[in-house]
N, C-alpha and C positions, 0 to 999 in steps of 0.2 A: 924887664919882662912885662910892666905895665901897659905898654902898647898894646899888648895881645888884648888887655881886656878892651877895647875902644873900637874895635871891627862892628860896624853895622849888621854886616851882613855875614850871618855863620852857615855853614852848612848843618846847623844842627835843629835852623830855625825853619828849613826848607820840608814843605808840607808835600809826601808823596803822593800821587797821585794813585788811586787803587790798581786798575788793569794799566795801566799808559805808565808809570816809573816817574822818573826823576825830570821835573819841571825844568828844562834848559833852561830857561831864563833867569832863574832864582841858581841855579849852581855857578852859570857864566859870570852872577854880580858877587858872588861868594868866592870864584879865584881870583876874579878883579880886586877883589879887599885885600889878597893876602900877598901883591904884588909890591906894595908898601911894606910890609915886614919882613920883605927879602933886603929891601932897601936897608933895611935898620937893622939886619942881622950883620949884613956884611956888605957895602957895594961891592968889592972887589971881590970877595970868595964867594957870594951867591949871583954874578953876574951871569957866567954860564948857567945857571940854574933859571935865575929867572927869565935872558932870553929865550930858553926854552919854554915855559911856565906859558910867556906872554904868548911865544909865536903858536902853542896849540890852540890857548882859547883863541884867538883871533881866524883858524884856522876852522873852528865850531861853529866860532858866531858867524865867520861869511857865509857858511852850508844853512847856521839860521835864517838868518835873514832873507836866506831867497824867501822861504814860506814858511813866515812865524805861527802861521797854526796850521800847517803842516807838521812842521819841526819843532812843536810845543813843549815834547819832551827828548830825553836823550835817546831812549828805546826807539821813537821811531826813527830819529836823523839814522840809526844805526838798522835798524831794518830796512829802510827805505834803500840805505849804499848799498848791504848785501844782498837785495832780488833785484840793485838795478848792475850788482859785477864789481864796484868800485871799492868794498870796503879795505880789503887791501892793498888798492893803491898807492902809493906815495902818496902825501901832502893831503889823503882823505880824513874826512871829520870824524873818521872812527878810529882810524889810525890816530887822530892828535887827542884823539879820546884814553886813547891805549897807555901814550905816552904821558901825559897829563895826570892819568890815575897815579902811574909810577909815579913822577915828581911829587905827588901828594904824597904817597904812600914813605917815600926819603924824606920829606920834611919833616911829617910825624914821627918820624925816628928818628930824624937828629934834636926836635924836639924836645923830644920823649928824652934823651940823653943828657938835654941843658938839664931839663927838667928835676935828674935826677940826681945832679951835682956836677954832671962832668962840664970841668971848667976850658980845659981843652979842645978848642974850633975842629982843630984838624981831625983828636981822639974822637969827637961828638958826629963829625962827618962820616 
């Protein structure tokens, strides 16, 4: 479990921004870190998981990069899709926002599971 402690970049380290939200660029380098310790959980039983994982942020960062201070935070990539109709879309940056949350929200709980003794991958799953 020492690996965990050696990630650069945390989401705990990421400074909100008051009216504007969460700094895209500092969360996008925060799931980039955690892409390696999908590696080292399991390549095989976290492989679905983390093609997934990869294909949202990449999914973000293209909707970034059109306009990096446009799209400085995640609030607005996400306001900007629903007044322009898209944010439900398939394959939109809200959408892989949606999905992304979830995959985090399952990792902290399989975690949370190692965490608490369970020795069992599949139980902890």
């Amino acid at each position: 479990q020492s690996f965990l402690l050696v990630l650069d970049t945390r989401f705990s380290d990421i400074e909100l921004r008051e009216e504007e939200g969460i700094p895209t660029e500092e969360f996008l380098e925060s799931c980039y870190a955690i892409v390696p310790v999908l590696d080292k959980l399991g390549p095989t039983v976290f492989a679905p998981v983390k093609m997934d994982f990869v294909g949202n942020i990449k999914k973000i960062n293209q909707k970034f990069i059109t306009d990096k201070e446009e799209f400085d935070t995640l609030q607005k990539i996400v306001l900007h899709e629903v007044k322009a109709g898209v944010a439900q879309v398939r394959n939109s940056a809200t959408e892989a926002l949606l999905w992304l949350k979830r995959g985090l929200k399952f990792l902290k709980g399989f975690l949370t599971e190692v965490k608490n003794g369970e020795k069992n991958i599949q139980t902890a799953l």
